[in-house]
C-alpha positions in Angstrom: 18.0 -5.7 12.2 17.7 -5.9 8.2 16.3 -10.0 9.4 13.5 -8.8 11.3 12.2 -6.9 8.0 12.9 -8.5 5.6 9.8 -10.0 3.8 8.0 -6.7 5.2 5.9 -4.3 2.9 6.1 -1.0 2.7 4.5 2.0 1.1 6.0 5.7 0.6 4.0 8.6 -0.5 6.0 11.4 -2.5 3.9 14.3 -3.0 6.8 17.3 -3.5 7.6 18.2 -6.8 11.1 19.6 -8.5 10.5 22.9 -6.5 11.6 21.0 -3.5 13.8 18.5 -4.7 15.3 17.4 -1.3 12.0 16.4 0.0 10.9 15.1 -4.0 14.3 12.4 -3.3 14.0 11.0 0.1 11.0 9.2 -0.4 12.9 7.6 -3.4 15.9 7.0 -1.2 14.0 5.6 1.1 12.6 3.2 -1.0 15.8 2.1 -2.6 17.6 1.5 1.0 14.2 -0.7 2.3 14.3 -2.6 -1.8 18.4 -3.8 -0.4 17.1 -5.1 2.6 14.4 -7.8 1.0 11.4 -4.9 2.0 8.4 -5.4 -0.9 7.9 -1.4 -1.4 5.5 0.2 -3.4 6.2 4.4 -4.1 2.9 6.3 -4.8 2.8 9.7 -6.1 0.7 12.3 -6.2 -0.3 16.1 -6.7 3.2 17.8 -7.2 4.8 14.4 -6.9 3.5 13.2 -10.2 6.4 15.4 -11.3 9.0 13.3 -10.0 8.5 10.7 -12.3 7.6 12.4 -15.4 10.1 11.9 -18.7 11.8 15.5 -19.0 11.3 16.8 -15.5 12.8 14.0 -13.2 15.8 13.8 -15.1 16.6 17.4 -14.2 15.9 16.7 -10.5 19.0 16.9 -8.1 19.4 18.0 -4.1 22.6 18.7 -2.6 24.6 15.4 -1.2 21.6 13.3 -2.5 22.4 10.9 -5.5 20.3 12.3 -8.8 16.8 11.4 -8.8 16.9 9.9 -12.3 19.3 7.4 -10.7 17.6 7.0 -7.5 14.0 5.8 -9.8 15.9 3.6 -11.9 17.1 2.1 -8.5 13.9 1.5 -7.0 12.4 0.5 -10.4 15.5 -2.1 -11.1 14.9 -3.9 -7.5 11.4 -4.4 -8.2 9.9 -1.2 -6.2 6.4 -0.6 -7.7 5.6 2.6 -8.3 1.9 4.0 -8.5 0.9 7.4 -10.3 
């Protein structure tokens, strides 16, 4: 499957903040998984969602059985995910 989309684009929209931090990381995990399978993915945030990639507050931001989402932004941002405020 990962052949027929690679090269594909995708775009996620994150708009929960850290008062909702399992619905604040998906969108990021998302990202990541479609980034290791050669998808071009561009995050965009907004409202609440701004949140989740501000210096101070995403750092703090973790949901049960879900990798921090410090480490899950630095993942997208490493593979080359572009990520729009």
């Amino acid at each position: 499957m990962a052949e027929k989309i690679a090269g594909k684009k995708l775009v996620v929209i994150v708009t929960a903040g850290p008062e909702d931090p399992e619905k604040a990381s998906f969108p990021f995990l998302l990202a990541s998984t479609a980034l290791t399978m050669d998808v071009e993915v561009t995050v965009a945030v907004q409202g609440r969602g701004v949140y989740t990639v501000t210096k101070g507050v995403y750092e703090t931001i973790k949901a049960p059985g879900i990798k921090p989402l410090k480490d899950l932004v630095d993942s997208v941002t490493k593979m080359g995910g572009k990520i729009l405020v």
